[in-house]
C-alpha distance (Angstrom), angle and dihedral (degrees) to the residues before:
residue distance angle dihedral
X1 . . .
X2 3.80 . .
X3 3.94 87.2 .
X4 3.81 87.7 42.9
X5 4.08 91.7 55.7
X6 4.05 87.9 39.2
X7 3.85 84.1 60.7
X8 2.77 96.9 52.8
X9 3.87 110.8 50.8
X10 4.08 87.5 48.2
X11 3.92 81.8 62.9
X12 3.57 92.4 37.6
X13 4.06 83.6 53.2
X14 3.60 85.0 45.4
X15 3.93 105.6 49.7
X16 3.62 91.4 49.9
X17 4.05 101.7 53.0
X18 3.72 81.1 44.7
X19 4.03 96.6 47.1
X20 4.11 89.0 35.4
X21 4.25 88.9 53.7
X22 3.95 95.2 48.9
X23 3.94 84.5 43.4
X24 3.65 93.3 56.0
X25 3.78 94.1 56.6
X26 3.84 87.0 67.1
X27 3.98 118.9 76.1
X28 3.72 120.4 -109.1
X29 4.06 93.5 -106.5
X30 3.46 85.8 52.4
X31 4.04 98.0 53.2
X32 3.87 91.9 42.0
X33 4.09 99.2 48.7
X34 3.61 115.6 110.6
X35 3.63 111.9 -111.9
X36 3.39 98.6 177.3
X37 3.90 96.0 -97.0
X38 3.64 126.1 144.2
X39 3.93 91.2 -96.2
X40 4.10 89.6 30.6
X41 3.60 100.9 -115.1
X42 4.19 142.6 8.5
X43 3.99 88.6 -83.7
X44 3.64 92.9 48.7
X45 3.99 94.7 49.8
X46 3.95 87.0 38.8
X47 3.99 87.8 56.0
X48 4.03 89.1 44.2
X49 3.49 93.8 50.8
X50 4.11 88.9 52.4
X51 3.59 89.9 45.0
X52 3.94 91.6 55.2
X53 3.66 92.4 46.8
X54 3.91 96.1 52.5
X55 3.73 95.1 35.6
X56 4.43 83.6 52.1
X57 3.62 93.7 41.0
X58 4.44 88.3 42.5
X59 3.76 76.6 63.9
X60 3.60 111.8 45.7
X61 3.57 89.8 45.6
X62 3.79 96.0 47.8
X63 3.71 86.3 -125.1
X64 4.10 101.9 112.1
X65 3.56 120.9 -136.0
X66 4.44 105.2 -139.5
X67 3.80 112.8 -151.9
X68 3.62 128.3 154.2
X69 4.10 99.7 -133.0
X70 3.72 138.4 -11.0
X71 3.43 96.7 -106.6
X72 3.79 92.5 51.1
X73 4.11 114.4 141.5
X74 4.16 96.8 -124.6
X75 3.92 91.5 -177.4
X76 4.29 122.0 8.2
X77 3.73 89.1 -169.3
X78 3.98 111.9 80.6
X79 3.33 98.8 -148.9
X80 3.91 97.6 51.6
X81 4.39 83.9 48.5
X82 4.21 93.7 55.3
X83 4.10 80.2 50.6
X84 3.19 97.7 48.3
X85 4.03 93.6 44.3
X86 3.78 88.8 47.1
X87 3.69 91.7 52.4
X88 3.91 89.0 45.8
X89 3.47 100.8 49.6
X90 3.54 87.0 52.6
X91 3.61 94.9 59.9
X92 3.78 89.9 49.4
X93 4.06 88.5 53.2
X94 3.58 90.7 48.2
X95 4.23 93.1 40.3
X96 4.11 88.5 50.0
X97 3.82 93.5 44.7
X98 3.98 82.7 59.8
X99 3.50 101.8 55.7
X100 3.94 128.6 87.3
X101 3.40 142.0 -134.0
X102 3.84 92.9 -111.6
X103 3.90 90.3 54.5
X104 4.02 83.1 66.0
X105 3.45 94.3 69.3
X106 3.95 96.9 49.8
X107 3.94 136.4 87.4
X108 4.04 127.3 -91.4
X109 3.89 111.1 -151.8
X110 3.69 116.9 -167.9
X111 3.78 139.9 141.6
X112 3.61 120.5 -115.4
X113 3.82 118.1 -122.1
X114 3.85 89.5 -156.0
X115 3.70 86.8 57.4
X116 3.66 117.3 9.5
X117 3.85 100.3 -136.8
X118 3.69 121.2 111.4
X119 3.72 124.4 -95.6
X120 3.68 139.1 -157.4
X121 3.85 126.0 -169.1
X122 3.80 132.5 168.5
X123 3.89 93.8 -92.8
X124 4.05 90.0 -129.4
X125 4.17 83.5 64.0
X126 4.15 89.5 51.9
X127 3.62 96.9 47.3
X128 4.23 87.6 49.5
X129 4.02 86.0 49.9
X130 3.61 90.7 51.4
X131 3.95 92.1 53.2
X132 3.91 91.5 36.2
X133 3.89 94.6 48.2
X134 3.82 86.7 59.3
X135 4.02 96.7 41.7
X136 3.73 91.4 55.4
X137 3.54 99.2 43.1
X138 3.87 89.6 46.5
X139 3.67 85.2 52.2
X140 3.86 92.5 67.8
X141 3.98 93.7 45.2
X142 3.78 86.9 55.8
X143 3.81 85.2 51.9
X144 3.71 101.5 48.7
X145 4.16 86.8 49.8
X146 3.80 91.1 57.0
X147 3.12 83.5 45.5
X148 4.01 87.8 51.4
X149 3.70 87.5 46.6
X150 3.56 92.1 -104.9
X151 4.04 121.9 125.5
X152 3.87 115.0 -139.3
X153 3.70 89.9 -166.4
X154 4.00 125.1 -141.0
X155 3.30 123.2 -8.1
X156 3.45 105.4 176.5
X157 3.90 122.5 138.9
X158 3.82 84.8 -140.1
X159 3.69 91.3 51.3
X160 3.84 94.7 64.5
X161 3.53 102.9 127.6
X162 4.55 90.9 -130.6
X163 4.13 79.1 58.1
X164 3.79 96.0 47.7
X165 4.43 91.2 43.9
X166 3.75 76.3 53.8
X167 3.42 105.4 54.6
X168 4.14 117.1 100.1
């Protein structure tokens, strides 16, 4: 499991450099209009996914991320956000690369902000939401660029570039 979660915050690390580059090649207006997705527009679902992440991370680490709502604009200007990710998805690198095998098979206990009432979950099953949250979020940013014209490129678990060095 530990290699599983180590995985996947390289191609967590990986998906958002890539996603944040063919996001920069569109003009600020352009990332900020509402197009009618959940978050309203590529900035909005970038700052969602950020928000997720730290709020996640707040809890895994006992350290607890405060926000106001999930939709919540963390950082307007673009270039600030792809720092702030960066830095972020750093910290989860470094916060997976701490954790053992044996912490896999124990309980998370948080309580929801959607819903205040305590929660427990195998701890395997929060880690996988953390990494899923961003995947399908990242999913419709990639959209909204082809939509824009712009091609994120691959991204393919199996394409990580630590898989392909791998392969025979």
């Amino acid at each position: 499991m530990v290699e599983y979660a180590q995985t996947l915050a390289v191609y967590n690390r990986w998906m958002n450099a890539g996603i944040y580059a063919a996001c920069s090649m569109l003009a600020d207006e352009q990332r900020k209009r509402d197009v009618g997705a959940f978050f309203k527009s590529i900035h909005g679902t970038l700052n969602h996914i950020l928000l997720g992440d730290r709020i996640w991370l707040g809890r895994f680490t006992s350290r607890p991320f405060v926000f106001r709502s999930l939709d919540q604009e963390l950082y307007s200007d673009f270039v600030e956000l792809r720092t702030q990710r960066s830095s972020t998805d750093e910290d989860i690198k470094t916060w997976v690369d701490s954790l053992s095998d044996s912490e896999f098979a124990g309980q998370m206990s948080y309580t929801s902000v959607i819903n205040p009432q305590p929660r427990t979950y195998p701890f395997w099953l929060a880690v996988a939401q953390l990494f899923h949250h961003q995947t399908h979020h990242r999913g419709q940013v990639t959209a909204l660029l082809m939509q824009q014209g712009i091609d994120p490129g691959v991204t393919d678990l199996i394409a990580l570039p630590q898989v392909q060095r791998k392969l025979p």
